[in-house]
PQR file with spaces between the fields and no chain letter, atoms N, CA, C, O and H, PARSE charges and radii, in Angstrom:
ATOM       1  N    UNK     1      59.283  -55.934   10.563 -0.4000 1.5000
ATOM       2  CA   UNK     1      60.282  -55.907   11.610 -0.0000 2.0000
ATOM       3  C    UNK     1      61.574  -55.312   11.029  0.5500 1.7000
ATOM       4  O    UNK     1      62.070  -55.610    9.943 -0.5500 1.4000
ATOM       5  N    UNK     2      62.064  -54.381   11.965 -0.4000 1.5000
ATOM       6  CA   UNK     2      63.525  -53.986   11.101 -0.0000 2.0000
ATOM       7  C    UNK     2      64.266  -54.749   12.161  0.5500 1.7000
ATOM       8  O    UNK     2      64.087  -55.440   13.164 -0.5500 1.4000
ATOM       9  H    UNK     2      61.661  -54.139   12.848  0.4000 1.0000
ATOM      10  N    UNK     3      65.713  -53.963   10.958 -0.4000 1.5000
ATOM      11  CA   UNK     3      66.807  -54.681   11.656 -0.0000 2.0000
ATOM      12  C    UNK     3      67.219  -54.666   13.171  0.5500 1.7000
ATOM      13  O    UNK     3      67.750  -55.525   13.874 -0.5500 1.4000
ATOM      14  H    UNK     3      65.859  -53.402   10.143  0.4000 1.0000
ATOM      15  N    UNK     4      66.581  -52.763   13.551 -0.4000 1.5000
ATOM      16  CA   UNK     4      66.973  -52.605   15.178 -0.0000 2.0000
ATOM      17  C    UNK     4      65.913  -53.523   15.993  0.5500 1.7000
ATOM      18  O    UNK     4      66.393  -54.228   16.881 -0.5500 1.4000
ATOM      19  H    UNK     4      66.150  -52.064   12.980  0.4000 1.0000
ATOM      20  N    UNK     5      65.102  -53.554   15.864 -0.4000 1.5000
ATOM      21  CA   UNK     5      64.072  -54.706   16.496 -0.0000 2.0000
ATOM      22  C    UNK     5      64.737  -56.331   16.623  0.5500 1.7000
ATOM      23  O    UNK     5      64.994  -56.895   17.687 -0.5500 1.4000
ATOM      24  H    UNK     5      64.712  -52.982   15.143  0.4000 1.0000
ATOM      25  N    UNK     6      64.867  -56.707   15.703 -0.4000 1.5000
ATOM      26  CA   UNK     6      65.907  -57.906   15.940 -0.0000 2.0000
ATOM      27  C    UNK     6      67.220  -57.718   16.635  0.5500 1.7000
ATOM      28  O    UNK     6      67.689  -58.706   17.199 -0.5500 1.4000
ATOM      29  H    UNK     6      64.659  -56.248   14.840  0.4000 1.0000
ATOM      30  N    UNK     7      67.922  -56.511   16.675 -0.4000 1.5000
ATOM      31  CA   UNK     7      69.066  -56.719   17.493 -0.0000 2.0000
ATOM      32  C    UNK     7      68.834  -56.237   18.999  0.5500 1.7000
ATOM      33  O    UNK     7      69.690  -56.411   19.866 -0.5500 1.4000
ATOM      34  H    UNK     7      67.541  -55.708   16.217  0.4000 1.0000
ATOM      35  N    UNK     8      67.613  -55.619   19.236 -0.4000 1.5000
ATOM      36  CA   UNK     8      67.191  -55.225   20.228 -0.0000 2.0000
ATOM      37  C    UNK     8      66.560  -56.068   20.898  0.5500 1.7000
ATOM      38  O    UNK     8      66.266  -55.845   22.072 -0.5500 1.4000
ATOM      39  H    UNK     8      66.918  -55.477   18.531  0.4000 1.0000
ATOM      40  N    UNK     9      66.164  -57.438   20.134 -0.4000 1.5000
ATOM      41  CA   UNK     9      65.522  -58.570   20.935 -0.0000 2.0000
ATOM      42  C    UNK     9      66.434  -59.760   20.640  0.5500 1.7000
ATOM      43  O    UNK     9      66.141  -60.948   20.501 -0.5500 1.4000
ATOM      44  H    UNK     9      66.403  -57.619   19.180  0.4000 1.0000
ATOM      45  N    UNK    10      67.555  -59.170   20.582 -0.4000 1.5000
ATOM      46  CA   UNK    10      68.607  -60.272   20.368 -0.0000 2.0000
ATOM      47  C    UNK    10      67.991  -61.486   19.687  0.5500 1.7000
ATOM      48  O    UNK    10      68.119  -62.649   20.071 -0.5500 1.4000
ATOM      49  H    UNK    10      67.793  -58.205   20.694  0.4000 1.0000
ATOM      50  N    UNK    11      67.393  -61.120   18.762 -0.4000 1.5000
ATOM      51  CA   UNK    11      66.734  -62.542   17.234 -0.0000 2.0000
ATOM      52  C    UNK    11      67.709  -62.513   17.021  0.5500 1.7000
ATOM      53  O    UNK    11      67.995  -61.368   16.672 -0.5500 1.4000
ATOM      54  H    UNK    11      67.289  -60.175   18.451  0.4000 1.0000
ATOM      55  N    UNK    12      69.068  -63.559   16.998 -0.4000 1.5000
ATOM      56  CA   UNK    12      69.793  -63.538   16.107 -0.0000 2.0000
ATOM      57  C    UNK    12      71.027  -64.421   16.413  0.5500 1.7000
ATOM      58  O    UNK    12      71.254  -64.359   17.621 -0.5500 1.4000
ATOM      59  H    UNK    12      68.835  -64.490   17.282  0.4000 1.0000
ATOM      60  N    UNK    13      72.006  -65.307   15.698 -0.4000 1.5000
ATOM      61  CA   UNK    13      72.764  -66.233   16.365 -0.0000 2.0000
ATOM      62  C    UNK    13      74.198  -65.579   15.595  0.5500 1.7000
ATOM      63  O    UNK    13      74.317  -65.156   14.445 -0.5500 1.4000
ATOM      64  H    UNK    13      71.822  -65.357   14.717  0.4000 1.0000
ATOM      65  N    UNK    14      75.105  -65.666   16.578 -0.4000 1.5000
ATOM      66  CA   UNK    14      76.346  -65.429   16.061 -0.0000 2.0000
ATOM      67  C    UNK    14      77.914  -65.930   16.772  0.5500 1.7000
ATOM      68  O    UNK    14      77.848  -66.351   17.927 -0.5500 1.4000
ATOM      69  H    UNK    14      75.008  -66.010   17.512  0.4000 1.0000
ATOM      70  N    UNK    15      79.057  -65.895   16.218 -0.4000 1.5000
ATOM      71  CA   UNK    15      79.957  -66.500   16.591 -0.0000 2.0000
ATOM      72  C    UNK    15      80.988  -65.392   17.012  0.5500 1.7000
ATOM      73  O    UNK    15      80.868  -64.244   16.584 -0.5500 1.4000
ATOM      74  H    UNK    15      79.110  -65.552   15.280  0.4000 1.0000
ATOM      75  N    UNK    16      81.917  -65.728   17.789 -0.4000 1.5000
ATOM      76  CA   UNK    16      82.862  -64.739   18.279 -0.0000 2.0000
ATOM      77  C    UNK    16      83.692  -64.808   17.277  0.5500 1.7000
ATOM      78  O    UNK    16      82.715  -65.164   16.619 -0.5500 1.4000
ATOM      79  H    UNK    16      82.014  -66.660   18.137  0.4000 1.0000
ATOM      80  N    UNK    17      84.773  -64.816   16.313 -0.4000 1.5000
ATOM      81  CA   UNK    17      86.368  -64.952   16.246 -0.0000 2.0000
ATOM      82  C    UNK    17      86.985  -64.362   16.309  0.5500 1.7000
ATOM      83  O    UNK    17      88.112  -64.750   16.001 -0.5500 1.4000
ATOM      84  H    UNK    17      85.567  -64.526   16.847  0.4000 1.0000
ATOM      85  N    UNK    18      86.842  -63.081   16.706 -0.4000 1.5000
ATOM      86  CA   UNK    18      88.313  -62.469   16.918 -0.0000 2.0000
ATOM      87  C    UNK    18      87.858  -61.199   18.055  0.5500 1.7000
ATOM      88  O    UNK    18      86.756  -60.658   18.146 -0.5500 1.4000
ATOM      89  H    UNK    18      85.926  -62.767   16.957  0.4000 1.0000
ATOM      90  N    UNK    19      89.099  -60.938   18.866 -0.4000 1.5000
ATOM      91  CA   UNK    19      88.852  -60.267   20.037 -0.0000 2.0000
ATOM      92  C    UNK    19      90.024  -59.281   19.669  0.5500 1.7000
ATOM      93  O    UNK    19      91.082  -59.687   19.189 -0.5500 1.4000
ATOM      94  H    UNK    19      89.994  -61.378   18.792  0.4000 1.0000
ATOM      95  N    UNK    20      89.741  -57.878   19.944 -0.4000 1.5000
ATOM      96  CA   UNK    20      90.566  -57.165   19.832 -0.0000 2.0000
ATOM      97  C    UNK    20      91.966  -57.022   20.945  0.5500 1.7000
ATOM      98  O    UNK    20      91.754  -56.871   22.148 -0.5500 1.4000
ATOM      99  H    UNK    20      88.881  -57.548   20.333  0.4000 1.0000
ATOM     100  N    UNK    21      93.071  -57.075   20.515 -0.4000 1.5000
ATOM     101  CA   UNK    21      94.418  -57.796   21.555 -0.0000 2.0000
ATOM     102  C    UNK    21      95.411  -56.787   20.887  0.5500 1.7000
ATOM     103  O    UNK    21      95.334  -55.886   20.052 -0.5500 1.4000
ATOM     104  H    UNK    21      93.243  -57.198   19.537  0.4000 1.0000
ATOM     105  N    UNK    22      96.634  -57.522   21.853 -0.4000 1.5000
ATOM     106  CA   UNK    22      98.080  -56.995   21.173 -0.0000 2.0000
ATOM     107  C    UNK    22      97.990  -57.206   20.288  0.5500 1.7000
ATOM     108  O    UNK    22      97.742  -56.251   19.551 -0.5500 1.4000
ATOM     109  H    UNK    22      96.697  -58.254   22.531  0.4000 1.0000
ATOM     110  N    UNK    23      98.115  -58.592   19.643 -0.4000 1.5000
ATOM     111  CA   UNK    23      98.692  -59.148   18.433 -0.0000 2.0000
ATOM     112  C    UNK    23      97.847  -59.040   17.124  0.5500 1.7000
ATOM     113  O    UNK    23      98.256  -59.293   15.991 -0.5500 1.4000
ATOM     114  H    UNK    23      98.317  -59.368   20.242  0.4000 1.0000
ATOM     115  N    UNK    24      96.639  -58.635   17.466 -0.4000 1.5000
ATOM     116  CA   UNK    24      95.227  -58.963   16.175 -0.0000 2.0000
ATOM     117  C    UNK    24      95.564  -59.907   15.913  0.5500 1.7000
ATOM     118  O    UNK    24      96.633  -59.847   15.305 -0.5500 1.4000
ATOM     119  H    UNK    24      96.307  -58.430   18.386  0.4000 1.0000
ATOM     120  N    UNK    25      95.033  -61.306   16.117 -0.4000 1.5000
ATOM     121  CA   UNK    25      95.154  -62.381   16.172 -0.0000 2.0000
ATOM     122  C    UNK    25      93.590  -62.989   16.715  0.5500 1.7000
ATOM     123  O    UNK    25      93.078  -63.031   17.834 -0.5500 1.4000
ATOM     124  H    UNK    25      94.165  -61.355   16.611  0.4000 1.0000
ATOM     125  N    UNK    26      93.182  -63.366   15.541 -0.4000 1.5000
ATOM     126  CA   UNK    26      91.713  -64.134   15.537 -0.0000 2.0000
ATOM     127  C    UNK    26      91.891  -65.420   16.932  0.5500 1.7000
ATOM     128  O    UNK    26      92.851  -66.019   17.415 -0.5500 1.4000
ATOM     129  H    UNK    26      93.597  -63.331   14.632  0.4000 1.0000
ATOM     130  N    UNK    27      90.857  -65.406   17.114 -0.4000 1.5000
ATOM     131  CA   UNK    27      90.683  -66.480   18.437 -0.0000 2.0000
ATOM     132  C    UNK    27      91.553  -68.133   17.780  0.5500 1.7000
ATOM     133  O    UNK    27      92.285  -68.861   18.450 -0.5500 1.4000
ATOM     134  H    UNK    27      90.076  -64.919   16.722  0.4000 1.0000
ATOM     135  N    UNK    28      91.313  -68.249   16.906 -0.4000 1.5000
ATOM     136  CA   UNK    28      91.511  -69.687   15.932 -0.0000 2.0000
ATOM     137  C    UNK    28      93.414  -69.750   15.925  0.5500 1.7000
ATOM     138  O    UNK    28      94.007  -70.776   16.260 -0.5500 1.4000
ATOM     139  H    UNK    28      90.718  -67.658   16.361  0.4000 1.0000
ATOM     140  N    UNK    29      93.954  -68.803   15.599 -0.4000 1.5000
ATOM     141  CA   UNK    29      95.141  -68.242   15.731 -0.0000 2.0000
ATOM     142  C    UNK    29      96.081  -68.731   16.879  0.5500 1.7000
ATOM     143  O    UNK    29      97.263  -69.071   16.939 -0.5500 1.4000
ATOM     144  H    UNK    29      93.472  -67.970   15.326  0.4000 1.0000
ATOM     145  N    UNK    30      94.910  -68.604   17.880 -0.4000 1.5000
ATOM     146  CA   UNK    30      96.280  -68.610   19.623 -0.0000 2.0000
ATOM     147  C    UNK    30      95.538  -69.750   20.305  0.5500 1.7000
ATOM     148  O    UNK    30      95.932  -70.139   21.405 -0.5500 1.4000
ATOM     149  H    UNK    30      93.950  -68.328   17.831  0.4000 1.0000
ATOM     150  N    UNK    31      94.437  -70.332   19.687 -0.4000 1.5000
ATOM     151  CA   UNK    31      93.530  -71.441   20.671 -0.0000 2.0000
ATOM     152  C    UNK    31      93.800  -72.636   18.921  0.5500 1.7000
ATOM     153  O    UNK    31      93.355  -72.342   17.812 -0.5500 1.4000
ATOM     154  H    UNK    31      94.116  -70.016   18.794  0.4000 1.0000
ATOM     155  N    UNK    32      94.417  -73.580   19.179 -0.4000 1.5000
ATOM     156  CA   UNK    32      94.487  -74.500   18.066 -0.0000 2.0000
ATOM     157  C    UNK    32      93.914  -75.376   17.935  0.5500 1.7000
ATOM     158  O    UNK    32      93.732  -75.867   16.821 -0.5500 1.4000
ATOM     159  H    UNK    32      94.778  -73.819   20.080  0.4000 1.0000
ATOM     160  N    UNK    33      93.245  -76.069   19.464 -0.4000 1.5000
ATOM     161  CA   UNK    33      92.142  -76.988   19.488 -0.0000 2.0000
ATOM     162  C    UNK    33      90.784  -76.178   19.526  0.5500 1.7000
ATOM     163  O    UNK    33      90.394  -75.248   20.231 -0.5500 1.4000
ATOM     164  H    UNK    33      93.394  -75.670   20.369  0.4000 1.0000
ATOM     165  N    UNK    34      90.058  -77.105   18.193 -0.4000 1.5000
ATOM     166  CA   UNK    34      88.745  -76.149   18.516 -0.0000 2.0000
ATOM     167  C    UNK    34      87.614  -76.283   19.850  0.5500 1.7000
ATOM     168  O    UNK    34      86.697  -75.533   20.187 -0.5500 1.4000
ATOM     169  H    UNK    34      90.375  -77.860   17.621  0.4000 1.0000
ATOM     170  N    UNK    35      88.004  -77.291   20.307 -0.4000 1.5000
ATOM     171  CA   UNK    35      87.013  -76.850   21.703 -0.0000 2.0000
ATOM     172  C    UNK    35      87.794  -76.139   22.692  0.5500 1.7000
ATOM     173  O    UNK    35      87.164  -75.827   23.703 -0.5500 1.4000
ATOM     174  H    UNK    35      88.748  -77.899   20.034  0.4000 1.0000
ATOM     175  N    UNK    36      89.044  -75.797   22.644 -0.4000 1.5000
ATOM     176  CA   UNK    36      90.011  -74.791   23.024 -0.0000 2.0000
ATOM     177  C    UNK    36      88.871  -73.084   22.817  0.5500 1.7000
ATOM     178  O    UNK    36      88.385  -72.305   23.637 -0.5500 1.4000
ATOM     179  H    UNK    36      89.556  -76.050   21.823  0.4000 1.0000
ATOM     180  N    UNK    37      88.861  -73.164   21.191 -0.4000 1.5000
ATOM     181  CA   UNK    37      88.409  -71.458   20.991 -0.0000 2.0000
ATOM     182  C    UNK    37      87.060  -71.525   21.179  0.5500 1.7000
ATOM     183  O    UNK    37      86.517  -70.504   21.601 -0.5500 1.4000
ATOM     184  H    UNK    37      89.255  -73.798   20.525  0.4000 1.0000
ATOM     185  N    UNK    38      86.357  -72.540   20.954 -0.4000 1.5000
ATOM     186  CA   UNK    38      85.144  -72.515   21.385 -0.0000 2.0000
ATOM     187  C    UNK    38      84.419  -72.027   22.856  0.5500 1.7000
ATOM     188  O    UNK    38      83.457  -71.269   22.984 -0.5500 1.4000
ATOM     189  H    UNK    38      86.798  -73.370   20.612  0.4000 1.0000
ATOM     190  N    UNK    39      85.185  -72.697   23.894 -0.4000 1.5000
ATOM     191  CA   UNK    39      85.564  -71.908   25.369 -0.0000 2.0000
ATOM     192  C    UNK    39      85.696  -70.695   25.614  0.5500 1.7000
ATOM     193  O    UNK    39      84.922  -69.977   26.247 -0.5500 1.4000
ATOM     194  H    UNK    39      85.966  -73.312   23.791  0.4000 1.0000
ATOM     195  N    UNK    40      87.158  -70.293   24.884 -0.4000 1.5000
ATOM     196  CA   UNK    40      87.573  -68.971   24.555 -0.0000 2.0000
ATOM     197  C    UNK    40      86.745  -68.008   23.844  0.5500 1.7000
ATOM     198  O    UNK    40      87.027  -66.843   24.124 -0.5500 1.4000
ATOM     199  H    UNK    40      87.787  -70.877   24.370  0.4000 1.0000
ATOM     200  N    UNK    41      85.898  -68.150   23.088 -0.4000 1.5000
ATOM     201  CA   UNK    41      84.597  -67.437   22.626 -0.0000 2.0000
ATOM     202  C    UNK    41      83.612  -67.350   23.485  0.5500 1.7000
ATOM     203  O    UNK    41      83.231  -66.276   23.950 -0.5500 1.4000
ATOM     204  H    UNK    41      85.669  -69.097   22.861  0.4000 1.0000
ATOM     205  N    UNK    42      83.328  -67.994   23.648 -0.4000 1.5000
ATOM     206  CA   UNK    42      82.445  -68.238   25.777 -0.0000 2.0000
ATOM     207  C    UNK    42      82.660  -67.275   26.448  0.5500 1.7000
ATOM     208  O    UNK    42      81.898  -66.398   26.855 -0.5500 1.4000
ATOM     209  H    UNK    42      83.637  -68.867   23.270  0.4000 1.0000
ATOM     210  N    UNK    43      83.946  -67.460   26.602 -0.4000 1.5000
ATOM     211  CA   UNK    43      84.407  -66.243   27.609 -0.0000 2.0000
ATOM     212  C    UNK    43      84.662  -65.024   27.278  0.5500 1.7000
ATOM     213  O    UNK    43      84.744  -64.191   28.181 -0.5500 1.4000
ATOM     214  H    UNK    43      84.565  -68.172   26.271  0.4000 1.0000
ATOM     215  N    UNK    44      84.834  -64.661   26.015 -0.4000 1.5000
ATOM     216  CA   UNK    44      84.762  -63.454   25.704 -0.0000 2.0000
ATOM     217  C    UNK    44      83.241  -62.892   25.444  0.5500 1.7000
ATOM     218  O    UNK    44      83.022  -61.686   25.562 -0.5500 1.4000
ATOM     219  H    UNK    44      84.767  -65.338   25.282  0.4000 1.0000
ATOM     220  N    UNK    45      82.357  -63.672   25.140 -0.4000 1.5000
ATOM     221  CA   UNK    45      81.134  -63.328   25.241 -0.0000 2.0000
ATOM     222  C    UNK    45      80.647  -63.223   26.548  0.5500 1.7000
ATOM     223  O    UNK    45      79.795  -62.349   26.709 -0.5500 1.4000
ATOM     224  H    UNK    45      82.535  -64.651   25.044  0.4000 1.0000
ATOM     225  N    UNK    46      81.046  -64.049   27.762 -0.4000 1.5000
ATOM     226  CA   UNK    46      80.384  -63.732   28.959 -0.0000 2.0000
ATOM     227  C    UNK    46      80.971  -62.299   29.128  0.5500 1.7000
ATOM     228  O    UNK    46      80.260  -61.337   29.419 -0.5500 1.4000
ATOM     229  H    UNK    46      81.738  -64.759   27.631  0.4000 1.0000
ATOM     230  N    UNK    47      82.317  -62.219   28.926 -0.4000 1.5000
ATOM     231  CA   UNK    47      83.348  -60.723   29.265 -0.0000 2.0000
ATOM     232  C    UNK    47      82.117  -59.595   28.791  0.5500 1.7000
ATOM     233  O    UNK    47      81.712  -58.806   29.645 -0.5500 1.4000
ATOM     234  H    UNK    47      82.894  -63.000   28.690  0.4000 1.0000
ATOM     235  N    UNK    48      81.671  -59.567   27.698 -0.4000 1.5000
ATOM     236  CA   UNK    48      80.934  -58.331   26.618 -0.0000 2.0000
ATOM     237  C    UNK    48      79.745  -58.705   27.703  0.5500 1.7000
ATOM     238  O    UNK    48      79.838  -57.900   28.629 -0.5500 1.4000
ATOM     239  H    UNK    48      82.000  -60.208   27.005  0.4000 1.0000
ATOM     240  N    UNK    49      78.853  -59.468   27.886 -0.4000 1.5000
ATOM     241  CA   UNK    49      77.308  -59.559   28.834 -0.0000 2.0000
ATOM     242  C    UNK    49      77.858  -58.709   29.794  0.5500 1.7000
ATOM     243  O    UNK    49      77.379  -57.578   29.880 -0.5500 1.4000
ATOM     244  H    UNK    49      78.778  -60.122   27.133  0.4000 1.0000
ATOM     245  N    UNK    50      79.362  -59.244   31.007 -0.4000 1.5000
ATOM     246  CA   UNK    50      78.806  -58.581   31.962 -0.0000 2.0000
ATOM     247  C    UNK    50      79.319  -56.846   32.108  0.5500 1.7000
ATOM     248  O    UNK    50      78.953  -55.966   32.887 -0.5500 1.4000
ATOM     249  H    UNK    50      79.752  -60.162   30.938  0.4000 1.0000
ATOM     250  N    UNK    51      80.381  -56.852   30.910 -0.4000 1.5000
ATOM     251  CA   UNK    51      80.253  -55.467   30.170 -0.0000 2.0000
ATOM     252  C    UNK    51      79.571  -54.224   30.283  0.5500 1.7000
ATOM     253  O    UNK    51      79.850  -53.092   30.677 -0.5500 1.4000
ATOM     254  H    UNK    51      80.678  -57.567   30.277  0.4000 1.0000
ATOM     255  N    UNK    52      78.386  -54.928   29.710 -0.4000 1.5000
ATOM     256  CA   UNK    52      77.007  -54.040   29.376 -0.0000 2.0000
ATOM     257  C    UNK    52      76.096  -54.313   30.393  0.5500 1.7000
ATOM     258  O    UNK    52      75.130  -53.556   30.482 -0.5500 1.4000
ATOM     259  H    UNK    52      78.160  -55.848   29.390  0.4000 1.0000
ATOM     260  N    UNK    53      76.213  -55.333   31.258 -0.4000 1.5000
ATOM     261  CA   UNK    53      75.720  -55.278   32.728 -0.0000 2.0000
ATOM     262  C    UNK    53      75.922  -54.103   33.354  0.5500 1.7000
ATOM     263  O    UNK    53      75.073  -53.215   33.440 -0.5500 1.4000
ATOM     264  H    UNK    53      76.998  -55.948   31.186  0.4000 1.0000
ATOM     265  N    UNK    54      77.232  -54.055   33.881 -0.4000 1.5000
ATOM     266  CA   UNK    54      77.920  -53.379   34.914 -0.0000 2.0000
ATOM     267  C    UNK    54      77.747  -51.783   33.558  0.5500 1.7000
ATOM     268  O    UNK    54      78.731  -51.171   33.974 -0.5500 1.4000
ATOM     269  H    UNK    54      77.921  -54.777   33.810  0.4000 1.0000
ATOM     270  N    UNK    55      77.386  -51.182   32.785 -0.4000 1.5000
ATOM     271  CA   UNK    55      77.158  -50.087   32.066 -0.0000 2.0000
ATOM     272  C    UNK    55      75.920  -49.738   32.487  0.5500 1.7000
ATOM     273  O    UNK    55      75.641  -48.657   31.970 -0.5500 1.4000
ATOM     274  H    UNK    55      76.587  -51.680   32.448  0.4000 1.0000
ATOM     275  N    UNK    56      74.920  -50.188   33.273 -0.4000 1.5000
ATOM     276  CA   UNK    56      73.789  -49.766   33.535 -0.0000 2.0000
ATOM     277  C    UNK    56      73.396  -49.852   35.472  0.5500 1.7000
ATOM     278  O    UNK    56      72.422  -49.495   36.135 -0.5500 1.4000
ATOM     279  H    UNK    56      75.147  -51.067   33.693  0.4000 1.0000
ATOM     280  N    UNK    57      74.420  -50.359   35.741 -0.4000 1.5000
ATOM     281  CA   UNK    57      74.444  -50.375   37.406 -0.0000 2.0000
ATOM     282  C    UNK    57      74.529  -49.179   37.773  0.5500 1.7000
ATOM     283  O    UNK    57      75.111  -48.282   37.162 -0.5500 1.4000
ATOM     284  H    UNK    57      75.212  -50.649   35.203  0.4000 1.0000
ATOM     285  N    UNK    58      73.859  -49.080   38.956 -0.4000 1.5000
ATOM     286  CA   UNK    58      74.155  -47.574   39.407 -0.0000 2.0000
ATOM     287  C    UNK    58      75.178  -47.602   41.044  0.5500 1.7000
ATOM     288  O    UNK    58      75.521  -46.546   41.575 -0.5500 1.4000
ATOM     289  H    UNK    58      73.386  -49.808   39.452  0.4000 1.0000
């Protein structure tokens, strides 16, 4: 199995921390409670899904 096969079948677990912004400022940075950035990683991951959703709609 290569590596594109695993990212192509999404095998694989990972964490958000940092979202590209004004400030470059890691998620941990502007969210101080961690179930604060934990949320906030949520949502920037739903943001990127429906992303690449709406990239294949016609």
């Amino acid at each position: 199995m290569s590596l594109e096969d695993i990212f192509q079948k999404r095998m694989f677990n990972s964490y958000i921390i940092k979202e590209d912004n004004v400030y470059n400022r890691r998620v941990d940075d502007y969210k101080v409670n961690p179930l604060d950035a934990l949320l906030e990683s949520e949502r920037i991951k739903q943001e990127m899904i429906n992303f690449e959703i709406d990239l294949w709609e016609y």
